[in-house]
C-alpha positions as CSV (number, residue, x, y, z in Angstrom):
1,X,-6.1,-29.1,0.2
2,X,-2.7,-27.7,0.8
3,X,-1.5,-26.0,3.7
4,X,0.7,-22.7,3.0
5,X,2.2,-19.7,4.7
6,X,0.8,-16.8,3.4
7,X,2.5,-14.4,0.6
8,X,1.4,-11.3,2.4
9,X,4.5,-11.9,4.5
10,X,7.5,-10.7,2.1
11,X,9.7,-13.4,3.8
12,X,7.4,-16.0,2.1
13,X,6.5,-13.8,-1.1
14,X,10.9,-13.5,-1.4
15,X,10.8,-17.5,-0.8
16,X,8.6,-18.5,-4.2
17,X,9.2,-15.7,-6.2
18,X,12.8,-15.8,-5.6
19,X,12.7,-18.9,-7.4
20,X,14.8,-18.1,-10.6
21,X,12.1,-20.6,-12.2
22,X,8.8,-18.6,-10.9
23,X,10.2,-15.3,-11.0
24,X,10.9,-16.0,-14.6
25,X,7.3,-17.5,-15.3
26,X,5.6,-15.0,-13.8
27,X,7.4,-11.9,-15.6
28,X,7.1,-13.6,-19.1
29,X,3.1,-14.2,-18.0
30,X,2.3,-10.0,-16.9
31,X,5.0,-8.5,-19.3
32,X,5.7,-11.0,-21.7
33,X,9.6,-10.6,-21.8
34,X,11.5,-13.6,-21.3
35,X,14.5,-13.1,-19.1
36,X,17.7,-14.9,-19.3
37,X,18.5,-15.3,-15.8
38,X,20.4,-17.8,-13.4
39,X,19.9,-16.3,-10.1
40,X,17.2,-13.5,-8.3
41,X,18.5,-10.6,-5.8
42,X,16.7,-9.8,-2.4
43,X,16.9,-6.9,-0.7
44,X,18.7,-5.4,-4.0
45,X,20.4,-1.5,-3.8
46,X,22.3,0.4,-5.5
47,X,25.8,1.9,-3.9
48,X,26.0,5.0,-3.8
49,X,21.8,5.3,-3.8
50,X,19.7,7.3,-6.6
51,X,18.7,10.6,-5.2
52,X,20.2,10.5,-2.0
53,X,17.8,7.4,-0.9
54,X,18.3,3.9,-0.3
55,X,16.2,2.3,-2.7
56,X,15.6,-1.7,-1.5
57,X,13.8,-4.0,-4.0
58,X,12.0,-7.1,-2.7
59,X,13.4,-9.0,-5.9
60,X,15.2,-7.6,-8.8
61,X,17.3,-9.7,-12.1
62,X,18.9,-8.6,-14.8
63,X,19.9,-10.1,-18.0
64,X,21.6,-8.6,-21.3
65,X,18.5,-6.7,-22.0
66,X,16.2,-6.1,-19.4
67,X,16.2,-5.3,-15.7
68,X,13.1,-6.4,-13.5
69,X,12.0,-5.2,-10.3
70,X,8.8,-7.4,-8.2
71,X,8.2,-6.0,-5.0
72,X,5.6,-7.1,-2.1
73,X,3.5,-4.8,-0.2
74,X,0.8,-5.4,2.6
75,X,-1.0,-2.3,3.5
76,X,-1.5,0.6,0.9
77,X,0.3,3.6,2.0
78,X,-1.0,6.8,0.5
79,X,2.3,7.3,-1.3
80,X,1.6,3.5,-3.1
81,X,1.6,4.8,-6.7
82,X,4.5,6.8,-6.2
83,X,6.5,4.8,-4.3
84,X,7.0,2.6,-6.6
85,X,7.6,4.9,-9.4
86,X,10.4,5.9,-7.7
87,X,11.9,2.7,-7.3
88,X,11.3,2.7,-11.0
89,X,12.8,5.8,-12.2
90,X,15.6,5.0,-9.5
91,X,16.6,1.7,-11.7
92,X,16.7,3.9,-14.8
93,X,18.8,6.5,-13.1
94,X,21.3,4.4,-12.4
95,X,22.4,3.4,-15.8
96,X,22.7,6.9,-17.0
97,X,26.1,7.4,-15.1
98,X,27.7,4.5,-17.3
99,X,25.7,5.4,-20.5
100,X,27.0,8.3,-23.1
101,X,23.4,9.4,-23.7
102,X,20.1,9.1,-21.9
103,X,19.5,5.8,-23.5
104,X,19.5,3.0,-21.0
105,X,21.0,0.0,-22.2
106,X,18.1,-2.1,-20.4
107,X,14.5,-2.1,-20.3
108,X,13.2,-1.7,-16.9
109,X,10.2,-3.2,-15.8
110,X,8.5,-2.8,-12.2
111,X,5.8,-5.2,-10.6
112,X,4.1,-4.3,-7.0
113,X,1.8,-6.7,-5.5
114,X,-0.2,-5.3,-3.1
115,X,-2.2,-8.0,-0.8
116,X,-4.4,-5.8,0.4
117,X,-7.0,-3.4,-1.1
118,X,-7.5,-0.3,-3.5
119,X,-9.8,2.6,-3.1
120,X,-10.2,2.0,-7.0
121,X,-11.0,-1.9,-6.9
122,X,-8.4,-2.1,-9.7
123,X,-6.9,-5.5,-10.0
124,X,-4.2,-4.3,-12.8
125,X,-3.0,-0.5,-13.6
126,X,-0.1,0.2,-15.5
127,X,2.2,3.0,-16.6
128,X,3.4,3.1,-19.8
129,X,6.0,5.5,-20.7
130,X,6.1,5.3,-24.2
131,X,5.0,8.6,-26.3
132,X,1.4,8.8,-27.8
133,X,0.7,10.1,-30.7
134,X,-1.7,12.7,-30.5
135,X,-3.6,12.8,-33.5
136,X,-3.6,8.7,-34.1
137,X,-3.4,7.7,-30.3
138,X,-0.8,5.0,-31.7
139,X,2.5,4.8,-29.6
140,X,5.8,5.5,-31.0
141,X,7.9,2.1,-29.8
142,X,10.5,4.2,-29.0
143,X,10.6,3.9,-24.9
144,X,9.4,0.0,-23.2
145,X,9.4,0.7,-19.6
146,X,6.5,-0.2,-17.5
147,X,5.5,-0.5,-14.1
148,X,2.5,-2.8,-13.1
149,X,0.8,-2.1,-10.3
150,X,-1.6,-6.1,-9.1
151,X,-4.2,-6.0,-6.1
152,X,-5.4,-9.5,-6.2
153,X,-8.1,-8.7,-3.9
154,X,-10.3,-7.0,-6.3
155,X,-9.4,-10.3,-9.0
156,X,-12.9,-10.4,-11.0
157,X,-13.7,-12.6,-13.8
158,X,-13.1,-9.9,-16.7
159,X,-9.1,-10.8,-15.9
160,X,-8.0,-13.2,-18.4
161,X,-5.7,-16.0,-18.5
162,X,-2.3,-16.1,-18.2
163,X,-3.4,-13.2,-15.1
164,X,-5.8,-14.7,-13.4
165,X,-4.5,-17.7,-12.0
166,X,-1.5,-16.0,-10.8
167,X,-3.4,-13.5,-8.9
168,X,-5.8,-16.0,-7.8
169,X,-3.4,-18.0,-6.5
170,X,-1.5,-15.1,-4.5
171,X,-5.1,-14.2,-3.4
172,X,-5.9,-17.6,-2.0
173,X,-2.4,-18.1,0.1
174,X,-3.6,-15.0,2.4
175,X,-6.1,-17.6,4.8
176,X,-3.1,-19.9,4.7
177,X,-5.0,-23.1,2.7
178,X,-5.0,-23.6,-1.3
179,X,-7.2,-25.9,-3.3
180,X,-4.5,-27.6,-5.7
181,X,-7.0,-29.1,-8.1
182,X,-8.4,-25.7,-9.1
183,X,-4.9,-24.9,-10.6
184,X,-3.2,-25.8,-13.9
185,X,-0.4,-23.5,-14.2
186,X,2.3,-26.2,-13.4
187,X,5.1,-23.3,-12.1
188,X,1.6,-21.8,-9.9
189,X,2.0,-25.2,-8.3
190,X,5.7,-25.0,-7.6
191,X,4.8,-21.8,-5.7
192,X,2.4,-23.6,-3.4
193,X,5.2,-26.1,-3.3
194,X,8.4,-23.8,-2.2
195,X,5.7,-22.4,0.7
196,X,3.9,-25.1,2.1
197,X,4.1,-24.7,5.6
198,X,5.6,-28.1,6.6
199,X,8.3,-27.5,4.5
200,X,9.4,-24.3,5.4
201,X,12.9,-24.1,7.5
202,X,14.0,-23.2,10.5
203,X,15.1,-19.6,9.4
204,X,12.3,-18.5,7.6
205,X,9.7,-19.3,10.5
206,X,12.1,-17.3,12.5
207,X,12.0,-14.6,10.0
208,X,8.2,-14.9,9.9
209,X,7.7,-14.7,13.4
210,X,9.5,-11.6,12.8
211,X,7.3,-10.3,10.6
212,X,4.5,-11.0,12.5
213,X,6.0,-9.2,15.6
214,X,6.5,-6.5,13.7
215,X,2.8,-6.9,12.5
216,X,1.1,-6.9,15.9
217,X,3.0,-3.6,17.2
218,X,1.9,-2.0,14.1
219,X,-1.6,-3.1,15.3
220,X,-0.9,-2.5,18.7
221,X,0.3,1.3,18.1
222,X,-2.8,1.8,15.6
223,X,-5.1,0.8,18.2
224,X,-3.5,3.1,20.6
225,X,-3.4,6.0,18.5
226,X,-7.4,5.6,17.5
227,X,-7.9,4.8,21.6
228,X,-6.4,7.8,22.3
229,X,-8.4,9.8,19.5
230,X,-11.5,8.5,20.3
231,X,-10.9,9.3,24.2
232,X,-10.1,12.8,23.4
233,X,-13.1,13.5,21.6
234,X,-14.9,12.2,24.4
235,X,-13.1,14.4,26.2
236,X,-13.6,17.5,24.3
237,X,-17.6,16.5,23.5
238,X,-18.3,16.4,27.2
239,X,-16.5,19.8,27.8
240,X,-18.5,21.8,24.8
241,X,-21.5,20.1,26.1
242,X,-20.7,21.6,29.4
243,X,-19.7,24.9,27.5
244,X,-23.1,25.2,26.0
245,X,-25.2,23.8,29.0
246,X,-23.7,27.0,31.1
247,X,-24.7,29.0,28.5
248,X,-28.0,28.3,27.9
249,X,-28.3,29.1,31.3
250,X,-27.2,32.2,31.6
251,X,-29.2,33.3,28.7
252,X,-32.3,31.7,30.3
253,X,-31.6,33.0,33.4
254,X,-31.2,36.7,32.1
255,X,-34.2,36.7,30.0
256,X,-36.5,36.0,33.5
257,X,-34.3,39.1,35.5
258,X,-35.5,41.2,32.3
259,X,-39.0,40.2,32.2
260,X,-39.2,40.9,36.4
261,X,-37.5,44.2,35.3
262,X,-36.6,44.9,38.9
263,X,-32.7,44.7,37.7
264,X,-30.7,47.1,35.6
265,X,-28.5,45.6,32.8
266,X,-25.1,45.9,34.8
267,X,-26.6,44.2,38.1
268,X,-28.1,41.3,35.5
269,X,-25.1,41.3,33.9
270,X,-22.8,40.7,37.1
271,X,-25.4,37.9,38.0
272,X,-25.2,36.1,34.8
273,X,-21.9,36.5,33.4
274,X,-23.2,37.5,30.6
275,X,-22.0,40.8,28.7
276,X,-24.6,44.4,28.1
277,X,-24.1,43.4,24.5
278,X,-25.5,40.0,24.7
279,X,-28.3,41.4,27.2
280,X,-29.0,44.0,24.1
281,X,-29.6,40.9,21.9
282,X,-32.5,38.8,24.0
């Protein structure tokens, strides 16, 4: 048993996968292209930013051929899919300027981990943008980019190798404590190594005590915002149940003055509150 910090933090996630030897492992293993890399960017943008918004990827590496984007994300915003398409399209945007067609000179490819759930329980979608054929279903070759979207969570046992250990791995790391021995994936093993929690430094518990900061005021403001809610429809139950009470009074009240018939409708009316119209109606 080894004891890690989890890779739901992205200050942890940026630690192992920032490792020019498991970033490179791990794209060859989802996408199957094999970079050429000696170094992995953090907190990558581009200056001046696609579409008039600062684009930040979690990691990002280039080599003569492809560019490759992995980025970590915690809770699933309703924007998720297309988020990350963004960030996608932004990458391929940005060689355009430089280019003298629409060709970009590198394949881009886009991975999102998200450590949470799906409303789909889909443990690997993807977006290929290559043209279909119509008729044959085959693709042309003509365009390579992808995007992969991974939810480990919802890992079953229809995901194959090289996948599943990956994801099974990332998975485990969440409750902070990994098996070893049910691992074989030697660069799956260096991850486990690069955040074991003994050996992480100085600055990246204080970056994760950031994060979890961060975390609990997120918390703090959600419970706060579904206290309120909750207290409001209280609120608003207790006055409609008032509302209606009344009423059912009045109109009980009214039906007796007519059965006595000693009352005309205005006088009943005055008593109860109640309009001729409604009066009309019982």
């Amino acid at each position: 048993m080894k004891y890690v910090a989890s890779l739901r933090y992205g200050v942890i996630f940026k630690k192992a996968f920032g490792d020019v030897e498991v970033f490179t492992q791990f794209v060859k293993d989802f996408t199957g292209v094999q970079l050429e890399i000696d170094k992995v960017e953090t907190e990558k943008s581009f200056d001046p930013p696609i579409g008039n918004v600062d684009s930040r990827f979690d990691l990002y590496a280039q080599d003569l051929k492809n560019r490759v984007i992995v980025d970590i994300q915690h809770q699933h915003f309703a924007d998720h899919y297309h988020r990350f398409l963004h960030y996608h399209c932004a990458a391929l945007l940005e060689q355009v300027k430089g280019a003298k067609n629409y060709q970009p000179a590198l394949r881009v490819f886009t991975i999102v981990v998200l450590t949470s759930g799906n409303k789909y329980n889909s443990t690997i979608s993807t977006i290929h943008f290559d043209p279909v054929d119509f008729v044959t279903h085959k693709p042309l070759g003509e365009i390579e980019h992808q995007v992969l979207y991974l939810t480990p969570k919802h890992l079953n046992s229809d995901i194959p190798e090289p996948y599943h250990e990956w994801l099974q791995a990332i998975t485990d790391s969440l409750d902070e404590q990994v098996e070893e021995s049910d691992y074989h994936n030697p660069v799956v093993l260096k991850v486990f190594d690069l955040i074991q929690r003994d050996g992480l430094t100085p600055k990246d518990r204080a970056r994760l005590k950031d994060e979890y900061s961060l975390e609990e005021v997120k918390q703090e403001r959600e419970a706060q915002i579904l206290a309120q809610g909750i207290t409001q429809g209280i609120t608003q139950g207790i006055t409609q149940g008032i509302t209606q009470g009344e009423r059912k009074m009045q109109f009980s009240l009214a039906q007796k003055l007519l059965q006595q018939g000693q009352l005309d409708l205005v006088s009943i009316a005055d008593l109860t509150g109640l309009t001729i119209e409604e009066l009309h109606s019982l």
